[in-house]
N, C-alpha and C positions, 0 to 999 in steps of 0.2 A: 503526575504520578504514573499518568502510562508512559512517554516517555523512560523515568525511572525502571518503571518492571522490563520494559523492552530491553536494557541495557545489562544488566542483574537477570540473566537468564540460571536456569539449572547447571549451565557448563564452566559457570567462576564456583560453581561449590564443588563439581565432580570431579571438571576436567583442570585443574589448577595443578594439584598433582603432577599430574603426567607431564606437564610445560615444566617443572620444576627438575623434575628428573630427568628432561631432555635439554634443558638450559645452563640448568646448577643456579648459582644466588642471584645472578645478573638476570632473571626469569622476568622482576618486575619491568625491567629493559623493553622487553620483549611487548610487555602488555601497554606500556608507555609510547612505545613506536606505533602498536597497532591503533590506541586509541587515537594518536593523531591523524590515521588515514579515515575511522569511524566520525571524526571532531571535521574533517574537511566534506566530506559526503554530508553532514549533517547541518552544515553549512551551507554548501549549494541547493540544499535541498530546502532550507532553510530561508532561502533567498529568493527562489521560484513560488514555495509557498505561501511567504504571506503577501506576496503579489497578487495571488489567485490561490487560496483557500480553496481545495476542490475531493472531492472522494477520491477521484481519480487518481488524487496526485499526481507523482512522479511518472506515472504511467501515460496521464494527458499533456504533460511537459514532453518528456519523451517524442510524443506523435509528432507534439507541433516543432520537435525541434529540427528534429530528421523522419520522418511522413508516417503514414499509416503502419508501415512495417514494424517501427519503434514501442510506436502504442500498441502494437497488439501483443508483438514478444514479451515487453514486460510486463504487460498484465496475466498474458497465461501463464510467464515463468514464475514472474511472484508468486500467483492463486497455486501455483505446483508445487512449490518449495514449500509453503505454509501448510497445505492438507498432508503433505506427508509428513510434516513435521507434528500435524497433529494425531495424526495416528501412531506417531513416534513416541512423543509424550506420553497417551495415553497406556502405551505397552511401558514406558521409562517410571510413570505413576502407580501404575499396580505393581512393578517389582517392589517400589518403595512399601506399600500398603503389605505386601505379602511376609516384609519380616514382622509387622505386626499381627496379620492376619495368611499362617501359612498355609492353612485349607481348605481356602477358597481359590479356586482357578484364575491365573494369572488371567487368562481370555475374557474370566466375567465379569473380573475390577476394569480392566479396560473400557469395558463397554459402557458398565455404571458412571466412571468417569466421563467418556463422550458423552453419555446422554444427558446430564450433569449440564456439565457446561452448555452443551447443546440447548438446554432449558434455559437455560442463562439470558443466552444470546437470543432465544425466540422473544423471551418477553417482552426487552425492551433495550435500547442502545442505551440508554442509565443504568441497568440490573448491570449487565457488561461493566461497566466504567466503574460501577461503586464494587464489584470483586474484583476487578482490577486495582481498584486505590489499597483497599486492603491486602491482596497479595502482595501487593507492590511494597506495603505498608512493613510486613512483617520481611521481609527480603533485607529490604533497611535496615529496622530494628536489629535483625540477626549480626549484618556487617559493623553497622554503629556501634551495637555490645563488644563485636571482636577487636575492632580498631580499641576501643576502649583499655580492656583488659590485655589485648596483646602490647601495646604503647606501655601501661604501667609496666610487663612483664619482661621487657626488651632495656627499659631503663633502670633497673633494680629494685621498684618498687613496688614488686612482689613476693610474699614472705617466703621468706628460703629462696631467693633465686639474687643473684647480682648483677650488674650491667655486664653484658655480652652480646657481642656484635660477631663474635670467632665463627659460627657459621658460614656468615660472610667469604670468610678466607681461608679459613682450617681444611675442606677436605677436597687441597686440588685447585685452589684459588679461584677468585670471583668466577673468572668462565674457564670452569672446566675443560668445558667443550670446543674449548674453541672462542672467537667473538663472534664469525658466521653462524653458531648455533642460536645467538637472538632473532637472526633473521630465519630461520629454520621453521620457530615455533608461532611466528605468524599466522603461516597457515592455520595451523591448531588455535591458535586465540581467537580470530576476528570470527570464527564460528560461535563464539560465547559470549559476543558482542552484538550480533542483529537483532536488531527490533526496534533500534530507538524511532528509527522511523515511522512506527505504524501512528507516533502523534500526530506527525502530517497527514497523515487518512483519518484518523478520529477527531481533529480540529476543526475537520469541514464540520462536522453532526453537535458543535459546540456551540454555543452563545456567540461568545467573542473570536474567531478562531485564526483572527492575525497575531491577536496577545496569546493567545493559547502557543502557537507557534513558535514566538517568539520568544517567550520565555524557556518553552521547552528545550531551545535550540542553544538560547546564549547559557545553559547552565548543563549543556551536553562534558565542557568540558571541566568544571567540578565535579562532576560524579565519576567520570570515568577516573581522574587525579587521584579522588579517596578511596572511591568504592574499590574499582580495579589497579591502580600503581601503589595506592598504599599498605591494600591489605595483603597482597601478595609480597610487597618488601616484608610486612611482618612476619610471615610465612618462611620467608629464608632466612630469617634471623634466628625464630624459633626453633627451625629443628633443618636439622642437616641438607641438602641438597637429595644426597641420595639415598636419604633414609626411605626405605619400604614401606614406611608408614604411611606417606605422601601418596602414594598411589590410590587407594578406597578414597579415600577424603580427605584432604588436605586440612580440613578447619576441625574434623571432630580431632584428627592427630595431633595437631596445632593446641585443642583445648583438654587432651589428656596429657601435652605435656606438661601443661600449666597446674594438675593436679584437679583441672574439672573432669570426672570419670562419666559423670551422668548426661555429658553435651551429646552422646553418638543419636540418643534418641531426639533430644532439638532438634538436633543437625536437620536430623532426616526429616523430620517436619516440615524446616525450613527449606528443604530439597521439595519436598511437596509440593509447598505452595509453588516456590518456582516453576516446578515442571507444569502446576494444573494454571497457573499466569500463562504459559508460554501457550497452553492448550487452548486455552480462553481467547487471547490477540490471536492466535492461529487461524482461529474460526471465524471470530470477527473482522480479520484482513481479509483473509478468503473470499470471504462472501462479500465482502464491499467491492475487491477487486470484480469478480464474478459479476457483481448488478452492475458495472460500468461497462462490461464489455455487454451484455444485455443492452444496455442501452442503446449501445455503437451497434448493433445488429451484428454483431463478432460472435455471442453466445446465445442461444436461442431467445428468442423476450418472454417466455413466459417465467424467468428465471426474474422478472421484475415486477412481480407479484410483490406486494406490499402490506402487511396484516397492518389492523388499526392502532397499532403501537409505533406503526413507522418502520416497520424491521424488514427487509427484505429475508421473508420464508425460504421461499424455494429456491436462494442462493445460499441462503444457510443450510436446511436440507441438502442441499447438492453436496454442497460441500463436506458435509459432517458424513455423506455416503463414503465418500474417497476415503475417509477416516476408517470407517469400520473395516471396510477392505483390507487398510494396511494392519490392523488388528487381526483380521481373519489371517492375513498371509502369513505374521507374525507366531500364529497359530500354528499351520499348516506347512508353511513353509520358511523357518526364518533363517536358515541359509542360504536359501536363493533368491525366491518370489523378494521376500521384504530388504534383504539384504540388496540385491539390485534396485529396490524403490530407494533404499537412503542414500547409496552411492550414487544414484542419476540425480538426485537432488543437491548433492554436497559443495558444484561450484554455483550454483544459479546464484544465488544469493552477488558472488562478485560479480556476476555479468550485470544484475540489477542495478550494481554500483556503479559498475564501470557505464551503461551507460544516463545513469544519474547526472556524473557529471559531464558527460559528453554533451547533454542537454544543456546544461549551465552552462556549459562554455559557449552554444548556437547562442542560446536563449538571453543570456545578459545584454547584451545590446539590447535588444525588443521590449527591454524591461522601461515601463517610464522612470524617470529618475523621483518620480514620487511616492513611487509604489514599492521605493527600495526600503525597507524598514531595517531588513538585514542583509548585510552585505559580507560577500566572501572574499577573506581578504586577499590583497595584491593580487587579483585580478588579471591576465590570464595565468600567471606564472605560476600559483598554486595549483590549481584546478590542472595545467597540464600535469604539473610532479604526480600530482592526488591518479592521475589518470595512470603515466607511469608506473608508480609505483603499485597499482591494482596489474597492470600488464605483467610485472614480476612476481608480484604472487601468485599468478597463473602460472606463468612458465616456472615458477617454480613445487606448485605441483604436479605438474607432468613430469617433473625431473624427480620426486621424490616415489616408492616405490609405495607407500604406506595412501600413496591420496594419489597417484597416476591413473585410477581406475576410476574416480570419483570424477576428476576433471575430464577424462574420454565417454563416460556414461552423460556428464551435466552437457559435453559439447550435442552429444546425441542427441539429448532434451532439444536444446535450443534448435538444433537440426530439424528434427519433429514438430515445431513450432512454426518455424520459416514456411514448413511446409503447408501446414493448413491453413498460414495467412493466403499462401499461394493458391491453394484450392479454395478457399474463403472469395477471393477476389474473381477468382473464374466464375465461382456460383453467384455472387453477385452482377457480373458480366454479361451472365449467359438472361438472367432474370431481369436486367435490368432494362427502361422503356428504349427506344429506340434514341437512335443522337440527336441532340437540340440544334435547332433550325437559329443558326447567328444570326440575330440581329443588334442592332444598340440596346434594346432593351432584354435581347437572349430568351425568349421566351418561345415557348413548346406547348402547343396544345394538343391535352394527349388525346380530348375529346374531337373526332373530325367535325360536329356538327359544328353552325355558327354561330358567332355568340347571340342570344337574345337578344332582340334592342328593348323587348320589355321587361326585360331583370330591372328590379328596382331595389333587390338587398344582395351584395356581395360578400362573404365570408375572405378573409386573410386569415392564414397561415403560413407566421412565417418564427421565427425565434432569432439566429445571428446576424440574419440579413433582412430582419425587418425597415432597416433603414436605410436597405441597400438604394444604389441610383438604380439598377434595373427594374426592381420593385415599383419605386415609386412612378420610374417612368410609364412603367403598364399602366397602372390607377390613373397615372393622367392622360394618357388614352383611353382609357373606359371612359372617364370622364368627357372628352369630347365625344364619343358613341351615345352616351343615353346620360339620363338624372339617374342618381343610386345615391343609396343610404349603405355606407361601410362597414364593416365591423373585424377590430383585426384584432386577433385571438395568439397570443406568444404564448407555447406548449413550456412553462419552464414553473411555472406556480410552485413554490414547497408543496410537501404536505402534511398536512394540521394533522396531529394526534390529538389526544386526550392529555397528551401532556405539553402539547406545543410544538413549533415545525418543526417537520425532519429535516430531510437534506434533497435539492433535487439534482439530478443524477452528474450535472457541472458544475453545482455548486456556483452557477452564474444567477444564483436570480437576483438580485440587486443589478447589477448590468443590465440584465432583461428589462426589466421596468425603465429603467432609465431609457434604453432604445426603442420600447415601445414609446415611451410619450416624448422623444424625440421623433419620431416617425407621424405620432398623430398631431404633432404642432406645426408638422410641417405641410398635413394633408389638410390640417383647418386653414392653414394660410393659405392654402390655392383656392380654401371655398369648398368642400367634400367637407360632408354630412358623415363623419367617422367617429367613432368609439372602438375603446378598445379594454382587452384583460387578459391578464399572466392565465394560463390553464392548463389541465393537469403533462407533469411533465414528459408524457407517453403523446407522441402527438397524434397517436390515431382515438385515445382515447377523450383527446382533449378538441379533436375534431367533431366525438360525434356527442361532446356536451354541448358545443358550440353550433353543431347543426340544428342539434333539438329545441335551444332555445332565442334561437339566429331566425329558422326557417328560409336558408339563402335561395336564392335562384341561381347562382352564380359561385365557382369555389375557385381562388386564387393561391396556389400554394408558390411559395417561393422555398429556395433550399440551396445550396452550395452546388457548385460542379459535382458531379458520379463521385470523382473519384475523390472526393473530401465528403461525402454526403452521409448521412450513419442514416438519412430520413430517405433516401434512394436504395441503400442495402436494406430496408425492411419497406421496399415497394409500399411508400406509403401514398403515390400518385395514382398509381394503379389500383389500388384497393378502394380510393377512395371516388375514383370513377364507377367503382364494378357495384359498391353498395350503396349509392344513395341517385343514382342515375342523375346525375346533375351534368351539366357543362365545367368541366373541371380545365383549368387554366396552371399549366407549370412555367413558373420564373426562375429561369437558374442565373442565379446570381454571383458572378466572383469578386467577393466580396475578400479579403485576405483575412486566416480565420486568425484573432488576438485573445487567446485567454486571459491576457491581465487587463482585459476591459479599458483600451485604450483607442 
């Protein structure tokens, strides 16, 4: 159902219209074409996911397919596109409210709205999920009713009306416009088609989230067929191409011609729910994107604060700020200030796409062939067209005069993005310990002292390279130095609510366990006295559960190269020397990183 609401946004009820009047009757063409490049995205996305189920998604496919630059871009561009979108909504929601309610301040229904949802999302990732089913719920219901009554009305089987198709062809024939005018209103459609994606970010925080996936995915393209190709064919059957009617709403026009007078107030309802669906996934993409780069040390970590329901707060707070902002500007200034936030947002969306399947094209090979559940098809050949064909939508909003400003403001976004990865990397640079001393087992002691030959309890910390060969090779060198009892602590644990695990921040923890007790069967076969446990997914916090009830003499951390390390960008070697005054030992391990746990 979230998939469904993602797809079924506010812009097939408002902006349908406008594509119709810019097309003529060949419009559903238009939406048919688009849904097939939304049906191939959702595919490859589709095919990385249930490989590796992760919050991250698309965003941790991304990193690993083309390097740190990838992951960071889409995740800030996503978490950007979405919070303006939600303070878009939220202004797009109070106009709706205000013809019900015209004397109250556009600015205040805004805010009641954000705060609203905002409440939503603090409670609990279910509160989220169950108004998502039912928006999503009534969005359906709305279109199911019109294909309905529009199918009886189109075939004669409406009292007083007879079979006619003459719209069709009566004013100016199928493409008035031209047949280049289907590819025209592209641009305008596939903006009324994002979101189906956010099931691959909500999959991870679900029971099942490879079936969750997978069915969301293989039934992407039924609903775009009915929801979007079908009801828009009945749309130009019903009433003229360039009837003026078409422009406010296309479906309340659609249901006065029918002789229902009373649908403009449904309608709008049914606009409601939409817009406050889209406000809702807005805020909850947002902020999941927002807690993963928290995590990577890309956004500050206190943004990975976690209330007892599992919800990351202060990624949701953060986010729901950027909201009100655009409300305020929307206020204050909606010719420029706000006007310039939705045009720098308006192409991000296709670069998120575009490099979606850029990923899927690195990423396919590295996939095991067991972990393929879904597969895109014909292989590379679509995925290059899918690619192509997003290239031309670009260039062809730079050519068009109506979205040229949208597309030079979104490249500026990505611009401003590059750039703080770039300064991101410096500040981690400049911060980070000195270079590791090569040897076969790569290891760096940050501490000068030597090591104790009477330590007799070691702490491990380590998570992807816990079963690294560098790793182990150290332990079996301690182990020729002195007798020790081990204990090796993987930072990746869920975390337990009150109503059951969340999510932790990779969405690896099944892998995790498996490497940890691959790692400690291999430390009992040489004879080392080891024990081990998943712990909380923050690994300085799951360091110092593990000191407290450890009491080591000795701390062994292992972690990735600098420049792959999210555990070296939040100085957790150094910290970890500076607070518990122990002899701390770094393993850096290049270990190659595989998110489909291969």
């Amino acid at each position: 159902m979230i998939a469904i609401g993602g797809v079924i946004g506010a812009g097939l009820f408002v902006g349908s219209g406008v594509v119709i009047n810019t097309v003529g009757p060949g419009a559903f063409l238009t939406y048919a074409v688009t849904g097939v490049l939304i049906v191939m995205v959702m595919r490859m996305l589709g095919e990385m996911a249930t490989a590796n189920p992760a919050t991250g998604s698309f965003a941790a496919y991304a990193r690993e397919a083309m390097g740190d630059w990838a992951g960071f871009s889409v995740a800030w561009l996503y978490w950007y596109f979405w919070v303006i979108v939600v303070g878009f909504e939220a202004v797009a929601g109070a106009g709706i409210l205000q013809k019900w309610l015209p004397d109250i301040p556009l600015w205040l229904m805004s805010l009641v709205l954000l705060l609203l949802m905002t409440a939503t999302n603090l409670y609990s990732v279910k509160s989220y999920g169950e108004f998502e089913y039912w928006f999503a719920g009534i969005k359906v219901a709305a279109i199911v009713v019109f294909l309905v009554l529009g199918t009886l009305y189109v075939l004669g089987l409406w009292p007083g009306h007879s079979l006619d198709f003459s719209n069709l062809y009566a004013h100016g024939g199928f493409f008035p416009n031209g047949v280049g005018a289907i590819f025209s209103g592209i641009v305008v459609v596939i903006f009324s088609m994002v979101g189906a994606e956010i099931a691959t970010i909500a999959a991870a925080e679900s029971a099942e989230p490879e079936r969750a996936i997978v069915r969301a995915t293989n039934s992407v393209v039924v609903r775009i067929c009915i929801f979007f190709v079908g009801s828009i064919f009945l749309l130009a059957v019903i009433l003229p191409w360039n009837s003026k009617q078409l422009g406010a709403s296309a479906y309340v026009a659609a249901f006065e011609q029918m002789g229902i007078g009373w649908a403009a107030n449904v309608m709008n309802a049914v606009v409601l729910s939409a817009v406050l669906s889209c406000l809702n996934s807005g805020l909850y993409t947002a902020s999941r994107m927002l807690f993963v780069l928290a995590a990577r040390g890309e956004a500050p970590t206190r943004l990975l604060d976690i209330s007892k329901n599992g919800v990351p707060v202060a990624a949701i707070l953060s986010s729901t700020l950027i909201g009100y902002l655009c409300v305020v500007a929307a206020y204050v200034s909606p010719d420029t200030v706000f006007l310039f936030l939705l045009n720098s947002s308006g192409a991000i969306i296709l670069f998120v796409y575009l490099l979606i399947a850029i990923s899927q094209l690195v990423m396919r090979p590295k996939i095991p062939p067991e972990r393929l559940r879904v597969r895109m098809w014909f292989y590379p050949t679509l995925t290059l067209l899918t690619i192509a064909a997003m290239i031309v939508v670009l260039i062809s909003m730079g050519v068009r005069d109506d979205t040229r400003s949208q597309l030079f403001l979104s490249l500026l976004a990505v611009a401003v993005v590059l750039c703080a990865h770039h300064l991101n990397r410096r500040r981690i640079g400049a911060a980070a310990p000195a270079a590791a001393v090569p040897l076969r087992a790569v290891v760096e002691a940050l501490d000068s002292s030597p090591l104790p030959l009477s330590a007799s309890r070691v702490l491990v910390v380590a998570n992807e390279t816990v079963g690294a060969a560098e790793l182990l090779g150290e332990l079996r060198r301690l182990k020729n130095e002195m007798t020790a009892q081990y204990f090796v602590c993987v930072p990746a644990h869920p975390l337990h609510t009150g109503q059951g695990a969340a999510w932790s921040p990779d969405g690896s923890v099944i892998a995790a366990q498996h490497r940890l007790d691959e790692a400690l069967a291999i430390l009992h076969g040489e004879g080392l006295k080891a024990e081990g446990a998943l712990g909380d997914y923050r690994p300085l916090h799951a360091l110092d559960d593990a000191v407290k009830q450890f009491g080591p003499d000795l701390i062994v951390i292992s972690t990735h190269p600098e420049e792959r390390s999210a555990w070296l960008r939040q100085d957790i070697v150094a910290q970890a020397k500076r607070k518990y005054g122990l002899p701390v030992r770094h393993v850096i391990s290049n270990v190659p990183v595989d998110i489909f746990g291969s």
